[in-house]
MMTF fields as JSON, N, C-alpha, C and O atoms, coordinates in Angstrom:
{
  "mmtfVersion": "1.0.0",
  "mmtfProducer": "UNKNOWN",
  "numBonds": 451,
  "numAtoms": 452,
  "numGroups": 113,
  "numChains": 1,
  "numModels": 1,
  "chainsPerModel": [1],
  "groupsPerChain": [113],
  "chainIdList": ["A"],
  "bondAtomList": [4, 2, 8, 6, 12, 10, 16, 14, 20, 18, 24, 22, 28, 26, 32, 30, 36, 34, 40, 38, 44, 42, 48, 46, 52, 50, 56, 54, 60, 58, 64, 62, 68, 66, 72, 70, 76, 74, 80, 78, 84, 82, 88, 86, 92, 90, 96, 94, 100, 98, 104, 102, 108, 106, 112, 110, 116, 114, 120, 118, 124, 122, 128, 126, 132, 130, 136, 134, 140, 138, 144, 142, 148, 146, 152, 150, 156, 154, 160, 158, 164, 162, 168, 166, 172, 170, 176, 174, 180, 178, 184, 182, 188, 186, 192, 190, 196, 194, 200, 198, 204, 202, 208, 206, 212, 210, 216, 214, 220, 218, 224, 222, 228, 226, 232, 230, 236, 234, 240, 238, 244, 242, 248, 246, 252, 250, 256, 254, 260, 258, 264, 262, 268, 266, 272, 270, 276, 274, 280, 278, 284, 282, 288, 286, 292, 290, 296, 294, 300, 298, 304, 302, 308, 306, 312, 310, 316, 314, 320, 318, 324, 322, 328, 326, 332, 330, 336, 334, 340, 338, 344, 342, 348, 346, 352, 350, 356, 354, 360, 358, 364, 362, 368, 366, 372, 370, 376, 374, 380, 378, 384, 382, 388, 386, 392, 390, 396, 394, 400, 398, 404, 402, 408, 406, 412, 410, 416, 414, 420, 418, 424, 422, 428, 426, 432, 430, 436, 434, 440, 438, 444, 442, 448, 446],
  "bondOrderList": [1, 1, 1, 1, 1, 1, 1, 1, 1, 1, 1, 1, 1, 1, 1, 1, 1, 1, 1, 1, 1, 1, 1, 1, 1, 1, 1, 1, 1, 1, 1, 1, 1, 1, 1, 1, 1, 1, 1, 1, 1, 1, 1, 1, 1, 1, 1, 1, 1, 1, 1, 1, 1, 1, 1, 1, 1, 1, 1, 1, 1, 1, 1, 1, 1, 1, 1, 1, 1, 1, 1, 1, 1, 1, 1, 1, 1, 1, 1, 1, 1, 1, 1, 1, 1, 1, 1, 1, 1, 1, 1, 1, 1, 1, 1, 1, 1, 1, 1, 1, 1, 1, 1, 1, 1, 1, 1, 1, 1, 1, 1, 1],
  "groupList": [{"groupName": "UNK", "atomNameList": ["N", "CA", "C", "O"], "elementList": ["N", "C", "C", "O"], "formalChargeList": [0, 0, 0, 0], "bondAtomList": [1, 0, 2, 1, 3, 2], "bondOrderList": [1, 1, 2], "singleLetterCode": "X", "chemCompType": "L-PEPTIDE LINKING"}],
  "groupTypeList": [0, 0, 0, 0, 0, 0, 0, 0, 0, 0, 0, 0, 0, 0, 0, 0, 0, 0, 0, 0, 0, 0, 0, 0, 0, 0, 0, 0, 0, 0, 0, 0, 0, 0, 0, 0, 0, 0, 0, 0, 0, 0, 0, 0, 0, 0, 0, 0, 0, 0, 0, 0, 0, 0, 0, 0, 0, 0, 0, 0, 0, 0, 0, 0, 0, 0, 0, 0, 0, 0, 0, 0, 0, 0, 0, 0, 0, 0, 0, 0, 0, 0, 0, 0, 0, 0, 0, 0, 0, 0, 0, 0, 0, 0, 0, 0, 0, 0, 0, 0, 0, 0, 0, 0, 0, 0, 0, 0, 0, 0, 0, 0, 0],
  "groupIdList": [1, 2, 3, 4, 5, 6, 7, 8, 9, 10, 11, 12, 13, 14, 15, 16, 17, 18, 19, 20, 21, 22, 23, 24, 25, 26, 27, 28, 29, 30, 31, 32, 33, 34, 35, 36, 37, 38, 39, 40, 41, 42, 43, 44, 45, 46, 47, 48, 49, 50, 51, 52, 53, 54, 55, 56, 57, 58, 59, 60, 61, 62, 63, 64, 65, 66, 67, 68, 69, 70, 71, 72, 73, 74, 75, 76, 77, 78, 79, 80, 81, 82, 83, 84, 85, 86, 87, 88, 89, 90, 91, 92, 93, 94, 95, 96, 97, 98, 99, 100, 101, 102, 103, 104, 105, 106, 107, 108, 109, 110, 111, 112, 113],
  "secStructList": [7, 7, 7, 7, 7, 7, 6, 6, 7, 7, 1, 1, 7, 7, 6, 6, 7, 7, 7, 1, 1, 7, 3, 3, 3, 3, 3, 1, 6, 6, 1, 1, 2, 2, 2, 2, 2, 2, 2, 2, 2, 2, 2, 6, 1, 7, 3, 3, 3, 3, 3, 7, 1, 7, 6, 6, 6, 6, 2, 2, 2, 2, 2, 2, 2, 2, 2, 2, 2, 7, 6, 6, 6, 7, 7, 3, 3, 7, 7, 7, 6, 6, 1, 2, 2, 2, 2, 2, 2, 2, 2, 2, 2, 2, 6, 6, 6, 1, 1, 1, 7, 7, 3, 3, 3, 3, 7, 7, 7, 7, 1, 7, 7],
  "xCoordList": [12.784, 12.28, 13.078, 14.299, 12.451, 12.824, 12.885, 12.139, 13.559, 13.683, 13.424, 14.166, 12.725, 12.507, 12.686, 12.055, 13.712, 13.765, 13.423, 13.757, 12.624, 11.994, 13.02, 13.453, 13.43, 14.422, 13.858, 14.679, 12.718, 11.952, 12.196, 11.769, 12.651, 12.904, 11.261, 11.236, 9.786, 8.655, 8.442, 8.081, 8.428, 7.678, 8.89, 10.017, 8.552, 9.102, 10.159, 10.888, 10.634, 11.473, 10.436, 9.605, 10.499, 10.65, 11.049, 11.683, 10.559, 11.849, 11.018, 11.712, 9.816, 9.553, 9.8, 9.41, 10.735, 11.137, 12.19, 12.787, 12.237, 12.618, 14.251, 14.643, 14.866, 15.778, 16.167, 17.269, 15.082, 14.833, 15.475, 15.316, 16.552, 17.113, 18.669, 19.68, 18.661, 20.16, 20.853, 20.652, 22.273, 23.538, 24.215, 24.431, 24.631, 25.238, 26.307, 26.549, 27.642, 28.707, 29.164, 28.874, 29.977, 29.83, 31.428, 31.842, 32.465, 34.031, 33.877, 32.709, 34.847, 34.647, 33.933, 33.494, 33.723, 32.296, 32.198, 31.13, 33.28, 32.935, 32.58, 32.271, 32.641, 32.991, 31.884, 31.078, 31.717, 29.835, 28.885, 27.655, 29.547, 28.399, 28.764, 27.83, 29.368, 29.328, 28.376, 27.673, 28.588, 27.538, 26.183, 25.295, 26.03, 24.651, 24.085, 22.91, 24.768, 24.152, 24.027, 23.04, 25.662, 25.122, 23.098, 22.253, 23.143, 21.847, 20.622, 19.482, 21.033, 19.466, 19.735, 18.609, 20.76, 20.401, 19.332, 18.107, 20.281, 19.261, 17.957, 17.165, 17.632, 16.563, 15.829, 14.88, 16.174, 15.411, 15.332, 14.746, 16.129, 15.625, 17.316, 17.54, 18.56, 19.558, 20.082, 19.774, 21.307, 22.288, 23.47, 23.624, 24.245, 25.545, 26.989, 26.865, 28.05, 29.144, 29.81, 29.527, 30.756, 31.468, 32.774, 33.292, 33.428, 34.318, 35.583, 35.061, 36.581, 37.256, 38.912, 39.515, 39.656, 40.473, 41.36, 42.333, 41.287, 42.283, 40.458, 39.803, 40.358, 39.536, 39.676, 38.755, 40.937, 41.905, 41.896, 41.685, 42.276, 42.995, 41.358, 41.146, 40.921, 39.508, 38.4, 37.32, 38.276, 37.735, 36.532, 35.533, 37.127, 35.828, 34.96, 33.792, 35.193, 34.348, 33.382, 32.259, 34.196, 33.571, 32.361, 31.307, 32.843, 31.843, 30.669, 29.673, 30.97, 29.758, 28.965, 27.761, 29.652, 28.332, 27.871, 26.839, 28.378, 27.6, 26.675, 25.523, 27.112, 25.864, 24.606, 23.443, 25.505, 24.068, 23.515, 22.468, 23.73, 23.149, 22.368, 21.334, 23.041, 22.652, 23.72, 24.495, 23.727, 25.056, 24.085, 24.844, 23.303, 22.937, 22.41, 21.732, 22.812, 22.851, 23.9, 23.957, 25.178, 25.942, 27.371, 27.407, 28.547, 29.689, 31.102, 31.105, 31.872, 32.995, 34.439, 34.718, 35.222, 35.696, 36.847, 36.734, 38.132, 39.52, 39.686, 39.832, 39.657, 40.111, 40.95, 40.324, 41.987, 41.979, 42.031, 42.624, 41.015, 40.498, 41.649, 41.3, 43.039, 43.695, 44.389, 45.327, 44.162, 44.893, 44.07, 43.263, 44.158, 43.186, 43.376, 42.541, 44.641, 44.068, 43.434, 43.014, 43.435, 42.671, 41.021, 40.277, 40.752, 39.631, 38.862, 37.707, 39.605, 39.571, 38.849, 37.944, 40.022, 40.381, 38.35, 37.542, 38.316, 37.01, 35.989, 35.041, 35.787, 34.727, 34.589, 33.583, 35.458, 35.257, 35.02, 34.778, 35.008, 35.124, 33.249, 32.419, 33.14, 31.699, 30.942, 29.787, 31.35, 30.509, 29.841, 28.763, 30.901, 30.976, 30.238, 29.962, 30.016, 29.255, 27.824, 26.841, 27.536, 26.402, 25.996, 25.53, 25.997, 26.039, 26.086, 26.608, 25.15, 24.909, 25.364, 24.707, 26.222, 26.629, 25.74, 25.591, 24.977, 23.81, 24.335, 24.576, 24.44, 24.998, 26.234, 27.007, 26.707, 27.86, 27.83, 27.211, 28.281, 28.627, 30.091, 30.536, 30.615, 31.992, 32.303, 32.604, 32.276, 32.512, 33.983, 34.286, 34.618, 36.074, 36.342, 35.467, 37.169, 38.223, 39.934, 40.559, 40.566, 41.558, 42.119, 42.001, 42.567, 43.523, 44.374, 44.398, 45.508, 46.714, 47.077, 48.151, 46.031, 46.205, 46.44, 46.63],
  "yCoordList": [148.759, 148.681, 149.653, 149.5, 150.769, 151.109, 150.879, 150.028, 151.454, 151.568, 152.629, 153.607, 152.631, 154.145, 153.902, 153.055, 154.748, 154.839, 156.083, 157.252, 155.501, 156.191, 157.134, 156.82, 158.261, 159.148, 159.359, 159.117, 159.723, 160.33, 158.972, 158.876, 158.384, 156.661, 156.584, 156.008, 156.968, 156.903, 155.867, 155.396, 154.762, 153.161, 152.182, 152.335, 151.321, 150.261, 150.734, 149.755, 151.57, 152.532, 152.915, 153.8, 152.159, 152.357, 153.005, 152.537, 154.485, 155.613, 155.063, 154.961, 154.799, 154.899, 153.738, 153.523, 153.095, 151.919, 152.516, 153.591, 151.389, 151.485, 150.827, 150.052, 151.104, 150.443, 150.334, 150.379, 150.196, 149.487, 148.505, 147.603, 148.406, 147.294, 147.179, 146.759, 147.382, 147.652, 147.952, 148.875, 147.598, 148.547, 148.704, 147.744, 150.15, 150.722, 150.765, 151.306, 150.416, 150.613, 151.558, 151.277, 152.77, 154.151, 154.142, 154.295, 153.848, 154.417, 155.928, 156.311, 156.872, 158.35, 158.957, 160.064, 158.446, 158.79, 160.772, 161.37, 161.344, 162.695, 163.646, 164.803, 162.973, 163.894, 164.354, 164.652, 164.463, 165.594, 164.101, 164.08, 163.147, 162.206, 161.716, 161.974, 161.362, 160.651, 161.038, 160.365, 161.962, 162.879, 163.012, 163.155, 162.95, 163.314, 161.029, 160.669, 160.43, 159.065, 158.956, 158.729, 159.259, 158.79, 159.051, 158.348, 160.42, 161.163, 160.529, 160.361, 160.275, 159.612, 158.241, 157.846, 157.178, 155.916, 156.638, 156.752, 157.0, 157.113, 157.921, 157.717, 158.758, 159.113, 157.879, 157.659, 157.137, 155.983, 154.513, 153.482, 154.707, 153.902, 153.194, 152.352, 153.48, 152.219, 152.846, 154.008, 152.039, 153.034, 152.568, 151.503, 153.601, 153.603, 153.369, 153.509, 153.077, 152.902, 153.64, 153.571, 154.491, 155.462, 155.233, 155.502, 154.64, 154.507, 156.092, 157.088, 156.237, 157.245, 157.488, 157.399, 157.816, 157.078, 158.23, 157.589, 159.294, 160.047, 160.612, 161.653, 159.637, 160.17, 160.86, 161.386, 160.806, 161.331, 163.047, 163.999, 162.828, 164.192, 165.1, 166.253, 164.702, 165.012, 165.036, 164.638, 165.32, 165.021, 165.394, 164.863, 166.832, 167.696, 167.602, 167.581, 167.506, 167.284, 165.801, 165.705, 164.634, 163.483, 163.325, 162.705, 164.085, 164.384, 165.112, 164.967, 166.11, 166.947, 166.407, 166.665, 165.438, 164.66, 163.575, 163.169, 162.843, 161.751, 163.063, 163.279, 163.631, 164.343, 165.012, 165.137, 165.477, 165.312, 164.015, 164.022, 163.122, 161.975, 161.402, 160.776, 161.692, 160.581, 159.686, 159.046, 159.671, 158.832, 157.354, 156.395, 157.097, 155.841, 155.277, 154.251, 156.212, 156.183, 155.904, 154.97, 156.592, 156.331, 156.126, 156.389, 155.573, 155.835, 155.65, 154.919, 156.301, 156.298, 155.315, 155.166, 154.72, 153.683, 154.039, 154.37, 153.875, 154.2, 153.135, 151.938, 153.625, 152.787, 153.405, 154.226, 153.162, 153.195, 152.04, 150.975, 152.64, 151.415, 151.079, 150.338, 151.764, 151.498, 150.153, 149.671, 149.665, 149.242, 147.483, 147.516, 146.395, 145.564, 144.981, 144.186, 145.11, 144.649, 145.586, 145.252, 147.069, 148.47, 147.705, 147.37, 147.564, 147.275, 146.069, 146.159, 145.045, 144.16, 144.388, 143.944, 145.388, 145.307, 146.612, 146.513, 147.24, 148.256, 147.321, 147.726, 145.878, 145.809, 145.152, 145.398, 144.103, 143.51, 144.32, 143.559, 145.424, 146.663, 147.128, 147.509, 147.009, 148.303, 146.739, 146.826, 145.337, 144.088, 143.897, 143.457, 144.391, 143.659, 145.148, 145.258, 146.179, 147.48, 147.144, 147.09, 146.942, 147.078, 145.589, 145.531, 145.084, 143.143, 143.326, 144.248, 141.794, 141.764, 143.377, 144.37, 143.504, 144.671, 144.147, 142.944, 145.456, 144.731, 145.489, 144.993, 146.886, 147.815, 148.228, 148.29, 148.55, 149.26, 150.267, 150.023, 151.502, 152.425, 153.186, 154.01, 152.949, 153.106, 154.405, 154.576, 155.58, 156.842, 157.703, 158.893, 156.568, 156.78, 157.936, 158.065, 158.52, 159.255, 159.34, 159.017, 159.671, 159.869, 161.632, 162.042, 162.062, 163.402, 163.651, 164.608, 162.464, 162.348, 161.232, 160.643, 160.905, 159.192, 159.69, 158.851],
  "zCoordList": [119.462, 120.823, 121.684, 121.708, 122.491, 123.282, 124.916, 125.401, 125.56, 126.773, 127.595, 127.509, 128.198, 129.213, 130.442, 131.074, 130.963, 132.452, 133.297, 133.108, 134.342, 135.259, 135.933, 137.042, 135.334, 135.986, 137.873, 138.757, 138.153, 138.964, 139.961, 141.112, 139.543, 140.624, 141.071, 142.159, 140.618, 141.732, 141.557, 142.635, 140.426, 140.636, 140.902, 140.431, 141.592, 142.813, 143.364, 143.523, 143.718, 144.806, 146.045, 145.842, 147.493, 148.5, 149.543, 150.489, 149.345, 150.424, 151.963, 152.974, 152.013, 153.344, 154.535, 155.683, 153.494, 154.931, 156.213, 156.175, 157.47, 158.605, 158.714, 157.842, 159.518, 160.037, 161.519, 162.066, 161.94, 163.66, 163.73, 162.907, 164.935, 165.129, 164.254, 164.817, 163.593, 162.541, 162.845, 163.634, 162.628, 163.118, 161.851, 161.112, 161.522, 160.33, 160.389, 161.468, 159.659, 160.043, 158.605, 157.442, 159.106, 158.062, 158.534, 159.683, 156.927, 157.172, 156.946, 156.892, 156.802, 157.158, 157.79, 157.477, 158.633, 159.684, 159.859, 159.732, 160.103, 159.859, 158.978, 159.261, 157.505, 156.243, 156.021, 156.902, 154.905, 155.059, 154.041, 154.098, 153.318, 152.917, 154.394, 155.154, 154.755, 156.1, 157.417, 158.171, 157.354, 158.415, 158.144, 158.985, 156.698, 156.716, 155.981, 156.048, 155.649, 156.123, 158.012, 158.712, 158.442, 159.716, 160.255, 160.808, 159.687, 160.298, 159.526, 159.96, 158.51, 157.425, 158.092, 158.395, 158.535, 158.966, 160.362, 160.385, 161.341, 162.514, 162.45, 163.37, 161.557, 161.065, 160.971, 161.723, 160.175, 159.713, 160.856, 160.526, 162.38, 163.195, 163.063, 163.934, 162.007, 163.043, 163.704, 163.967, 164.277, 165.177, 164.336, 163.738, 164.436, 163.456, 164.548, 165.764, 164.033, 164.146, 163.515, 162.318, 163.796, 162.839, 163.142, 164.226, 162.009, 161.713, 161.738, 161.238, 162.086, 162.19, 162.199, 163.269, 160.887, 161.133, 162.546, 162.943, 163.132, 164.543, 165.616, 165.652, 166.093, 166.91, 168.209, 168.834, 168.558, 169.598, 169.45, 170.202, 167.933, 167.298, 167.04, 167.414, 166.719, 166.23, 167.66, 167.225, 169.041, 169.48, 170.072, 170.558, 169.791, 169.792, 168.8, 169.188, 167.087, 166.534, 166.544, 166.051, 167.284, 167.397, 168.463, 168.327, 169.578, 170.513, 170.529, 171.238, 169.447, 168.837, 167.85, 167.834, 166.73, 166.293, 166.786, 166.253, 167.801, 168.867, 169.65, 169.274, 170.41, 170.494, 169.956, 170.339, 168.656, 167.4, 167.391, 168.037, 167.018, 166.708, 167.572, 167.337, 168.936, 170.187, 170.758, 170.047, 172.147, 172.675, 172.375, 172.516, 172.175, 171.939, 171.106, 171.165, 169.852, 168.416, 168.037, 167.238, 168.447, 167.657, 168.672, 169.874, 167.816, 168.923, 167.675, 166.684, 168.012, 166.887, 167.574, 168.764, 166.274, 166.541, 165.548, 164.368, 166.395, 165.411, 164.227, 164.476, 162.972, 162.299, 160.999, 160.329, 160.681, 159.156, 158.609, 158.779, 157.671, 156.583, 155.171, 154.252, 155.209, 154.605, 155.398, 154.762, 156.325, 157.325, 157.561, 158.49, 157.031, 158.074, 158.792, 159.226, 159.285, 160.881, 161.923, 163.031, 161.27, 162.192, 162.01, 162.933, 160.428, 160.223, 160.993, 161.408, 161.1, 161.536, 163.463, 164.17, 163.537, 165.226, 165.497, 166.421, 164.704, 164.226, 164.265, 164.939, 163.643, 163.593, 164.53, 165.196, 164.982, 165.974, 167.243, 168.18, 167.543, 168.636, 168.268, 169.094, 167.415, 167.295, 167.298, 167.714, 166.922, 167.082, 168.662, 169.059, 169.261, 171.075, 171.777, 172.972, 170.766, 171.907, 170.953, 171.691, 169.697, 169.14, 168.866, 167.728, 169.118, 168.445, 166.928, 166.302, 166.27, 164.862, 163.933, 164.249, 163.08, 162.407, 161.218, 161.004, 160.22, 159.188, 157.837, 156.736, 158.28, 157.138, 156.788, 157.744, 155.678, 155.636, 154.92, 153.884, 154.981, 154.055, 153.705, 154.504, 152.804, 152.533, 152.125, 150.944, 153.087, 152.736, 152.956, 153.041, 152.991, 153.447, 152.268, 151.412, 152.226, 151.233, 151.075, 152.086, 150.116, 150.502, 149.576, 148.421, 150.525, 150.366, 149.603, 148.83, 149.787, 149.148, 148.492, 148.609, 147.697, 147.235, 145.606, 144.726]
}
């Protein structure tokens, strides 16, 4: 007996659903998978939370992809996720600007690990 799998993902794979109403919460929020989920969630209707661990230091680039995205798409939130009480103090912060949090995407990295 064999097995065949649908490389092509076309039967019961769903690309054309929505995420109206959702809030995404994305660690590495700047990196390039990070950047380009942030853009496929709000493509697809949520608004994201971007996680970041120097948004201070980084601020021009943070301001330039909230403005890509939309100031009311998206908004970035200090965290390192090596850290939980940052994480902690992150979600509870992007909970009280976006309510209900639905998604997560864990695109953190590390450099020197």
């Amino acid at each position: 007996m064999s097995i065949q799998y649908d490389m092509s993902l076309r039967h019961g794979v769903d690309f054309d659903f929505r995420l109206d109403g959702k809030v995404a919460v994305v660690t590495g929020g700047l990196g390039g998978i990070a950047m380009a989920m942030n853009a496929a969630l709000i493509a697809k209707g949520a608004r994201v939370a971007i996680l970041i661990l120097y948004p201070s230091f980084e601020e021009p680039r943070v301001q330039a992809a909230i403005d890509e995205l939309g100031a009311n798409n998206a908004r970035a939130f200090a965290c390192d996720v090596a850290n939980e009480a940052d994480v902690e103090r992150a979600m509870k912060a992007a909970h009280e600007h976006f309510g209900d949090l639905h998604l997560l995407v864990n695109a953190a990295g590390c450099i020197t690990c």
